[in-house]
N, C-alpha and C positions, 0 to 999 in steps of 0.2 A: 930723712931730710926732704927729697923729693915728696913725699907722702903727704907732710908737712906744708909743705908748697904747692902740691897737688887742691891742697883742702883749701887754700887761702885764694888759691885761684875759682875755684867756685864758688865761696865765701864773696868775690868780688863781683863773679856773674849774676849772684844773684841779687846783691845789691843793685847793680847796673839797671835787672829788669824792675824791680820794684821801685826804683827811683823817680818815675813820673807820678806813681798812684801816691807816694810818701810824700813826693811836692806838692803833686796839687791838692793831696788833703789838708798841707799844711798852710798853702795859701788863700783855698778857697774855702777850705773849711775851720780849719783851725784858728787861724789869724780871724776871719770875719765874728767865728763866735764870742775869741777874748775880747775883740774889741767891743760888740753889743753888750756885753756884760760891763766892761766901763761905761760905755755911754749910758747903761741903764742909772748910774749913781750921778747922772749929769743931766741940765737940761738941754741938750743938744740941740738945733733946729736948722743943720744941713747948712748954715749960712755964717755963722758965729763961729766963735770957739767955743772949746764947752765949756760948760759949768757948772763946779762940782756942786752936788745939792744932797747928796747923800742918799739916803734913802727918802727922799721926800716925793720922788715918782711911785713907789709901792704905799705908803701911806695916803696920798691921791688916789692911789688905784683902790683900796682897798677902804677907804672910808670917805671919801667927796668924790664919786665919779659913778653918781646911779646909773648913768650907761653902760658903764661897763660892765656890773653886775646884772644887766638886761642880756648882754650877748654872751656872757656868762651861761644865764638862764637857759637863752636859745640853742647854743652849742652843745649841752647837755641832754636837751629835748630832741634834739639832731641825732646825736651820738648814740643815744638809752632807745631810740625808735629804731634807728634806719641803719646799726651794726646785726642786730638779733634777727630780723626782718629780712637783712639781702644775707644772712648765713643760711636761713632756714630757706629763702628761696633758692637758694645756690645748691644746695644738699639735696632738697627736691630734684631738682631739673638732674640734679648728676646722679640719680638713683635712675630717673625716667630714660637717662642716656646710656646709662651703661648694659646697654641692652648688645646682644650681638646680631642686629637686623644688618641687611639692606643699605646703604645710604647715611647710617649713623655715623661716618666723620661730614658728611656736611652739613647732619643739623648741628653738630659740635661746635661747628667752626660760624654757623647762621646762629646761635647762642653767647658766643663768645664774644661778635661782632660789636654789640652796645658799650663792651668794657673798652675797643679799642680807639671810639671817639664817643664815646660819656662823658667824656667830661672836656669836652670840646664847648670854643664858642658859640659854633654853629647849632647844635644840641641844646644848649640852655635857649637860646634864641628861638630855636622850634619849641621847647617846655611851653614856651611864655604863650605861644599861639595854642598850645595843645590847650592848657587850662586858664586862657581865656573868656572873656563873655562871649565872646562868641568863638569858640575854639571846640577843638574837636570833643573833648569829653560832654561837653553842652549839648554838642551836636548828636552825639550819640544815646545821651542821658533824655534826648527830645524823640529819638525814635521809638523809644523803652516809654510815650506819652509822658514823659518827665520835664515839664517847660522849665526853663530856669534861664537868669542872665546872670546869674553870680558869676565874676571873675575869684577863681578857684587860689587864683597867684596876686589877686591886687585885695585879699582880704585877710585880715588881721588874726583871722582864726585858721585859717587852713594857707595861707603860705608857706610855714614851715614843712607843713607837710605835703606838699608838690615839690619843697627841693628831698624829701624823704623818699619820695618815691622813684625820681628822677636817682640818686644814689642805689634802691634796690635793683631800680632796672640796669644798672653795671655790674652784675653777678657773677658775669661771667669769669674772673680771674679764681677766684673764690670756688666755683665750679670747678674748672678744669685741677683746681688740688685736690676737692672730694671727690672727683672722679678716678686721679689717679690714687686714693688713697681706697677707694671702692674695690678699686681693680686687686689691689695688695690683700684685700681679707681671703682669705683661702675658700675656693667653695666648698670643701669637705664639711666644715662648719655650717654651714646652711644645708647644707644635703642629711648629715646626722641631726641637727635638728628637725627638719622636716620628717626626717624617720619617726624622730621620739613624740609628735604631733603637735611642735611649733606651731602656732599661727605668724602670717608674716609680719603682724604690730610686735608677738612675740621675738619673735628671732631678730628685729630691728631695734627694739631698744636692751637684749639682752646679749648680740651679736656686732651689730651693725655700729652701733654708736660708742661702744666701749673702745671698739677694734679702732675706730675712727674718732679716737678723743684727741691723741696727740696733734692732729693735723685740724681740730676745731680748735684747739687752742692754739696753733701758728694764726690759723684765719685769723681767731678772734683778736689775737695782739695787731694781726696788719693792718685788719680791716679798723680797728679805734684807732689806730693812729694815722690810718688813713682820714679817716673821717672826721678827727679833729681840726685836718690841716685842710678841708675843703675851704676854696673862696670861687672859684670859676663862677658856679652855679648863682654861690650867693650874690656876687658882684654884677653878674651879667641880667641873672633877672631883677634885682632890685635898680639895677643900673649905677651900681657903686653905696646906696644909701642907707642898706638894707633894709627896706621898708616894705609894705606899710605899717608906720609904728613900732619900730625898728622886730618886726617880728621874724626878718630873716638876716638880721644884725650877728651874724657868727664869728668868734671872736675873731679869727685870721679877718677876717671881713673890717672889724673895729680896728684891726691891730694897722691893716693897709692906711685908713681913714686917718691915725692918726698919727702916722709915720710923713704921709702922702699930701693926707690934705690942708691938715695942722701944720704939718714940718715938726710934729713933737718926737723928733727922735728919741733920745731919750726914753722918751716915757712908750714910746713902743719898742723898747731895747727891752726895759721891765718887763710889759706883757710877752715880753715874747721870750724869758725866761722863765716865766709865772708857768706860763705853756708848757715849757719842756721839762720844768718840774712835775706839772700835775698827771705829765703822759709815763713820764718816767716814774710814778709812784703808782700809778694805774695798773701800768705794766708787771710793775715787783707786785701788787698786790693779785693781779692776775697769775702769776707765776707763783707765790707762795699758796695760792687756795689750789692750785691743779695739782698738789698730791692726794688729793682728795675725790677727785673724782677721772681724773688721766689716768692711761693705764697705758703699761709699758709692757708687751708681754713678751721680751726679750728677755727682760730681769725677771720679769714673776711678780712683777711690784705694782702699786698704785701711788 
């Protein structure tokens, strides 16, 4: 009986401590989602009451709403460049760090710095000057005898890719996991291969990235869902419009515009479960291909 009582009473502690993370998931997370998903079958407009419309906001989306299939376009061109791009430079830099010199926790921490305000106002705002017509890469692209006034960010072909590159230069979180997953590969394995006359292309991609697949596939699910859900960058250098010619129009970016600027709740309730489907199918498809090349060498399995 005591025993009984015993258990019920720690049954009740630990409800007690989980009980603000169960509220507030339940009211900030949970309630806000059910409700977006009503209002997405409604045309809401933050002033009204709603109105039921059915699915007539996904049909809108999905067949009269060419803008939207533009930030579409964009988001994907964002996503398919600048996930592959800040993994492979993350991988790098944490190969070149995991060295055992001298001073190597403060390049670490001088590395890791970009990811801890990249994605700050202040940073997109400097972007804007960097690849300017007259901004730094101009400036230095003129010492190299390379004259040029293009605005790198005010041009329809390569704005997407100044917010691509502003995303690889925050590598750093993505870093500090291949680093610690670097750390975890045993040396014995690089030392018997070097014995058997490895070269070191050899012994990286038949040692290093195998060893290191389970933690490319964490990045690589963080890093697209991170990237899906960029707007800072888009917002601040286009200044809310995503332009020029809506070519840094990404959909968080369209999704804000027409919750925000429209009032079309509703119909940014749809996009913005359209969203959490397409990440969440991404993701399962991400996960069902990585028996295929992940490797688990706990189990013996791939």
């Amino acid at each position: 009986m005591k025993l009984t009582k015993f258990r019920e009473n720690n049954h009740l502690v630990g409800y007690l401590f989980t009980a603000p993370f169960i509220i507030g998931f339940l009211i900030f997370t949970m309630f806000p989602m059910l409700a977006s998903l009503y209002y997405s079958f409604t045309d809401y407009n933050l002033f009204e009451a709603p109105n039921w419309v059915g699915f007539d906001n996904y049909k809108t989306m999905f067949s009269g709403d060419d803008q939207y299939w533009k930030s579409v376009r964009v988001t994907f061109t964002y996503v398919l460049a600048s996930v592959p791009l800040r993994l492979a430079f993350a991988l790098a830099v944490a190969m070149l760090l995991n060295k055992a010199i001298g001073g190597i926790g403060l390049y670490r921490s001088a590395y890791y710095l970009p990811s801890l305000i990249g994605g700050s106002v202040a940073v997109s705002i400097m972007w804007t000057q960097v690849f300017g017509d007259k901004g730094l890469l101009n400036s230095f692209l003129g010492l190299l005898g390379i004259h040029t006034t293009t605005s790198w960010i005010g041009s329809p072909g390569t704005a997407i890719w100044t917010l691509i590159a502003l995303s690889v230069w925050q590598f750093g979180s993505s870093m500090l996991i291949f680093l610690a997953g670097l750390k975890s590969i045993p040396a014995s394995l690089h030392e018997a291969a070097n014995v058997d006359g490895a070269g070191a292309g050899r012994r990286f991609f038949k040692i290093t990235l195998p060893m290191l697949s389970p933690i490319i596939l964490f990045n690589l699910i963080m890093q697209t869902i991170s990237a899906f859900m960029t707007f800072t960058p888009a917002y601040v250098i286009s200044r809310g419009e995503g332009g020029p010619l809506d070519s840094t129009l990404l959909y968080s970016l369209y999704l804000y515009k027409r919750a925000f600027q429209f009032t079309q709740m509703g119909y940014a309730s749809a996009m913005a479960w359209v969203m959490l489907l397409t990440v969440g199918v991404i993701a399962l498809i991400l996960f069902q291909t990585s028996k295929y090349w992940v490797h688990y060498e706990s189990k013996g399995e791939s």
